[in-house]
C-alpha positions in Angstrom: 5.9 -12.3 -28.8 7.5 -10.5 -26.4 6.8 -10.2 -22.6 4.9 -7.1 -22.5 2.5 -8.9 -25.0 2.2 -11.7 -23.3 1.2 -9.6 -20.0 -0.8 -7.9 -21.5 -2.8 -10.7 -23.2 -3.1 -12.0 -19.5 -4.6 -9.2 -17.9 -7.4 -9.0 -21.1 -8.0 -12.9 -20.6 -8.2 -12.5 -16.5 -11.3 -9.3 -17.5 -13.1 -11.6 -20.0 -13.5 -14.3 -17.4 -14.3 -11.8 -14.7 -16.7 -10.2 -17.2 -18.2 -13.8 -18.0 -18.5 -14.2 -14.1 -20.7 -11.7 -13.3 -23.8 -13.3 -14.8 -22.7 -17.1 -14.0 -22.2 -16.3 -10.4 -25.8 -14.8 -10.3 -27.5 -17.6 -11.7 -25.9 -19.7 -8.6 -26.9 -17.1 -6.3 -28.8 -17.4 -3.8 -30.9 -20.8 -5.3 -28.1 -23.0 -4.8 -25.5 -21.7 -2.5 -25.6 -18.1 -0.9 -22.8 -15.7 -1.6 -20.3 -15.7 1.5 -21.2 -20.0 1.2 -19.7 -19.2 -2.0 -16.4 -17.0 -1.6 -15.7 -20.1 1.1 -15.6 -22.7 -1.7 -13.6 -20.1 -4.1 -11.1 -19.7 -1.5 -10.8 -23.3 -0.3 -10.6 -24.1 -3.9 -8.4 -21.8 -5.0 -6.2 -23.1 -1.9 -6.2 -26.5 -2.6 -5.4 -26.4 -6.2 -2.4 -23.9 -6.1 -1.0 -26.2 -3.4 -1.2 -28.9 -5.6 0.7 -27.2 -8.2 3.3 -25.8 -5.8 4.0 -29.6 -5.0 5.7 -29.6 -8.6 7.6 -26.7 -7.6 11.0 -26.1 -5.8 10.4 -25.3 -2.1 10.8 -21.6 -1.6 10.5 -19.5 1.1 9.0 -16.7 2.2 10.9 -13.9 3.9 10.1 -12.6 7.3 9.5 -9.1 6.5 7.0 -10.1 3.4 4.7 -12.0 5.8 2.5 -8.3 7.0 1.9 -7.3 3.6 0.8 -11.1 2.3 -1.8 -11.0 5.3 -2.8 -7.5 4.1 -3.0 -8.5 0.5 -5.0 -11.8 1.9 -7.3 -9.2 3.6 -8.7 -7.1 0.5 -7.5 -9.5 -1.9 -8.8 -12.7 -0.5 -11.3 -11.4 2.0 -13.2 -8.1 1.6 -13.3 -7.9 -2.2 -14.9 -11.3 -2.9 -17.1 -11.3 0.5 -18.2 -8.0 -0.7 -18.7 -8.6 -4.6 -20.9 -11.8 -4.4 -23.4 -10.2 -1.6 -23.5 -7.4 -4.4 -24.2 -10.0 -6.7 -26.8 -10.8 -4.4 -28.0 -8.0 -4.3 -28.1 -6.0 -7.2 -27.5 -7.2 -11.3 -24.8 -8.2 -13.4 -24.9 -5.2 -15.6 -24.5 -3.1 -12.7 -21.5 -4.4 -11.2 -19.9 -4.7 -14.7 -20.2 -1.4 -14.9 -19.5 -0.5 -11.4 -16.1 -2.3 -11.5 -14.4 0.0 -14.1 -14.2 2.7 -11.0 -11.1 0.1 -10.2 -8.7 2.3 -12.2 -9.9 5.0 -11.0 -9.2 3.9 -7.5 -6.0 2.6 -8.2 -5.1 5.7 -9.4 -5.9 7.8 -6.4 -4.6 4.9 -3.8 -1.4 5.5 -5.9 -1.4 8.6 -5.5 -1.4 8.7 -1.7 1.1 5.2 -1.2 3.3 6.0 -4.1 3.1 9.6 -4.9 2.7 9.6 -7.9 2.0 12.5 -9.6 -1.6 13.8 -11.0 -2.3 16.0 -13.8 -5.7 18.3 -14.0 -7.0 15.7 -16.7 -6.5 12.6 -14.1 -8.0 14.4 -11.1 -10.9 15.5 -13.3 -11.1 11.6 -14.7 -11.2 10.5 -11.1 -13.7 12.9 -10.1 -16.2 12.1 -12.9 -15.6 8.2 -12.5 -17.1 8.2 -8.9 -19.8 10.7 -9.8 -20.5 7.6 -12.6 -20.5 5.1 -9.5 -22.4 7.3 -7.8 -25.2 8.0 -9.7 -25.6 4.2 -10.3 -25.7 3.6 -6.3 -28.0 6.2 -5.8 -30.0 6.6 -8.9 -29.6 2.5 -9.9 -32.8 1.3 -8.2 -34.8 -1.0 -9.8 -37.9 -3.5 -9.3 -36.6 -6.7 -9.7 -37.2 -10.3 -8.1 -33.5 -11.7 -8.4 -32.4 -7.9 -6.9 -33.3 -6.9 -3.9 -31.5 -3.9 -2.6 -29.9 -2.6 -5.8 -28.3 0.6 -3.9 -27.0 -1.8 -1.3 -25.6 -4.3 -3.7 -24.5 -1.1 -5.7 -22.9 0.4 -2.9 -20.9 -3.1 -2.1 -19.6 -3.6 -5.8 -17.7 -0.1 -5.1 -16.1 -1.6 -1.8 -15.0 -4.2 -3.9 -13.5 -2.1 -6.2 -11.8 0.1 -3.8 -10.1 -3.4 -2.3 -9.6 -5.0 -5.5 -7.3 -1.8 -6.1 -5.3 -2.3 -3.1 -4.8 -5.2 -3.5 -3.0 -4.7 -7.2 -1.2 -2.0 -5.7 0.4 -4.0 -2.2 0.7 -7.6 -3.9 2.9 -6.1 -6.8 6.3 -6.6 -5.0 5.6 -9.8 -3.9 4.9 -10.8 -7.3 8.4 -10.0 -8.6 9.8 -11.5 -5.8 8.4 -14.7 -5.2 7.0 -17.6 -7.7 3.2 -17.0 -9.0 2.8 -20.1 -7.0 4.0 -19.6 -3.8 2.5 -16.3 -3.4 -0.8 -17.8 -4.3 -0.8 -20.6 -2.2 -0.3 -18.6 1.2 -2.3 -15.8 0.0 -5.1 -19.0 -0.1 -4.5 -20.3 2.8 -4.5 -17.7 4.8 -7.7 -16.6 3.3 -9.5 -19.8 3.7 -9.0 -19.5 7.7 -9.9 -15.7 7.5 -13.4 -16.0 6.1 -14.3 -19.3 7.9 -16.2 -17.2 10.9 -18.1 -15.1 7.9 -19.0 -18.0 6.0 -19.7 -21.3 7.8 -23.2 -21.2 8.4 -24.1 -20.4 4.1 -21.4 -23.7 3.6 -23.4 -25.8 6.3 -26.6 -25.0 4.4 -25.7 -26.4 1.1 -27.9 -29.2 -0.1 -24.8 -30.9 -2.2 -26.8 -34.4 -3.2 -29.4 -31.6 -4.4 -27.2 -29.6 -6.7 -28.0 -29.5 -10.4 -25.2 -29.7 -12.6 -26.1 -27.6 -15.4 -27.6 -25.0 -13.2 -25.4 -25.4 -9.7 -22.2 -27.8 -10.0 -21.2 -26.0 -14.1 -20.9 -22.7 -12.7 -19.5 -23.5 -9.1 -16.2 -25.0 -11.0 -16.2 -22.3 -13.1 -15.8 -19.7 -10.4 -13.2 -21.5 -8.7 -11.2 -22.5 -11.5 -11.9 -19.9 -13.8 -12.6 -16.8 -11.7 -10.4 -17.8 -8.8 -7.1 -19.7 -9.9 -7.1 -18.5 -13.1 -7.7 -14.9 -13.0 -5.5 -14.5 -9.7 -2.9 -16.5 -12.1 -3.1 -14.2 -14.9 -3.2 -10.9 -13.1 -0.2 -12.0 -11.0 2.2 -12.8 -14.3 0.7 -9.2 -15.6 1.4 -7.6 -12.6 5.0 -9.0 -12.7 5.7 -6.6 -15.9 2.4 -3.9 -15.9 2.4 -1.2 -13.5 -1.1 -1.8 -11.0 -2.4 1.1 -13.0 -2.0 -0.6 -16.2 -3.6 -3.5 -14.9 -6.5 -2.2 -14.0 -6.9 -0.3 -17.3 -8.1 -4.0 -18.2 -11.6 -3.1 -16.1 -12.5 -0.5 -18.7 -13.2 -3.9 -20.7 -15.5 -5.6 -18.7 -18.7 -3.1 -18.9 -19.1 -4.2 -22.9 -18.0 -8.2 -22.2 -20.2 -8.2 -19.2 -23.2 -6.0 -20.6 -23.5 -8.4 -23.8 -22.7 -11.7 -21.9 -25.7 -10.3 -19.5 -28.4 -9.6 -22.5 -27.5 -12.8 -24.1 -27.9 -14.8 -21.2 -31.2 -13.0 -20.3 -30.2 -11.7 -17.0 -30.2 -8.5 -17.0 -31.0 -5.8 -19.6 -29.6 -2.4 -20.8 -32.0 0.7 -18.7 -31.3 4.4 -18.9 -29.3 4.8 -15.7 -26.8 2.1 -16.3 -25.7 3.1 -20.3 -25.4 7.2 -18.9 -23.4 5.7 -15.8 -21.3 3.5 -17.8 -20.5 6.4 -20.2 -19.9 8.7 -17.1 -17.7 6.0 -15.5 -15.9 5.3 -19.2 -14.8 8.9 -19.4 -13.2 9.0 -16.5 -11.5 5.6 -16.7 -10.5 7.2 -20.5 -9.0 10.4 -19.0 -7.0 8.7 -16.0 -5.3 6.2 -18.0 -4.7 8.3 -21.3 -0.8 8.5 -21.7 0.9 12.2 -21.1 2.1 13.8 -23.9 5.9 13.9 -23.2 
């Protein structure tokens, strides 16, 4: 297979475990271990693993003038898109951010738009446009009476700051990717975000009971976010981005409302209402018309 296969087969396998994620990560939450408790072990995790791989690697190093934008990428890459994700999780239902996550090419779009200037037809413009109104009206219109959900329009609202930063981040980290090793990119980008969520997240890691975890319902799913949702899908996107456009990338979103939706139902988590299957069709349409190819 070629290269662009193989990218491409990295971005679907970094949405299925994303998708998957949704639903695990809620069971966890806020039982076991609360959600910025949480993005502290992901990150620390995530650190502590690429750093072991990178001791397998040649030493390389990183440029002056790359160290600003791996700070910024650690920011909405390592920092505001997880803290805000799991307090959505929190918050709201797996079905919801599933569905709330395919805005991401959408976003990506736009934000290219303005960094890169790139170019938008009527058809994109109206694709963004009807994407957020899709978001939208599950914010706004999302709320529902559940025990494991609190503040659905809250937790709504955060999956779309997530989004919004998950998008950036595809967009800045994509030169560093073709520059640097997976690896070493990683591991600083880790590192960095370990120290930069510390004063956010001590006080949920001091307040987990760890000789009190089960390990079907607590200890299963905590290494599966780290591993799976944090080295791995970092891992694949990363080798993706270093031959897919951010834009194409993200298209990989679009996948996650059906994965997650079904993973949700069969779990028994979360079930299909009204609002969410006309917001994911809203949402769907606009990710469709954005990332449709011109006609040359």
């Amino acid at each position: 297979m070629n290269s662009r296969i193989w990218a491409l087969l990295a971005a679907l396998g970094a949405t299925t475990i994303y998708a998957l994620n949704h639903t695990i990560a809620k069971g966890v939450m806020p039982t076991y271990v609360q959600p910025f408790g949480f993005i502290q072990l992901r990150v620390t995790g995530a650190a502590i693993l690429f750093w072991s791989f990178s001791i397998f690697l040649p030493k390389e190093k990183i440029d002056r003038s790359d160290w600003a934008r791996l700070l910024v990428c650690t920011v909405f890459g390592a920092g505001i898109n997880m803290l805000s994700f799991f307090k959505g999780l929190e918050l709201s239902t797996p079905i919801n951010s599933s569905v709330i996550i395919t805005a991401t090419p959408i976003l990506v779009f736009t934000f290219s738009a303005f960094l890169l200037k790139e170019k938008a037809s009527l058809r994109k413009k109206v694709g963004v446009v009807l994407g957020l109104i899709g978001a939208l009206f599950l914010v706004l219109f999302g709320k529902e009476i559940r025990t494991d959900a609190p503040d659905i329009p809250l937790g709504n609202f955060l999956f779309v700051v997530n989004a919004a930063s998950y998008g950036l981040y595809l967009i800045l980290i994509r030169p560093l990717t073709q520059k640097y090793h997976l690896i070493t990119v990683l591991k600083w980008l880790f590192f960095f975000g370990t120290f930069l969520n510390i004063p956010i997240t001590y006080q949920e890691v001091a307040a987990i009971s760890w000789p009190t975890l089960p390990v079907i319902e607590a200890i299963l799913p905590i290494i599966y976010v780290v591993v799976g949702t944090t080295c791995m899908t970092y891992l694949l996107n990363m080798y993706a981005l270093r031959i897919l456009t951010a834009s194409s990338v993200s298209i990989f979103a679009y996948v996650q409302p059906l994965l997650g939706i079904l993973f949700a139902i069969w779990m028994g988590s979360d079930s299909l209402t009204f609002i969410k299957s006309v917001a994911a069709i809203i949402v769907c349409v606009g990710v469709y018309l954005v990332t449709k190819k011109d006609s040359k």
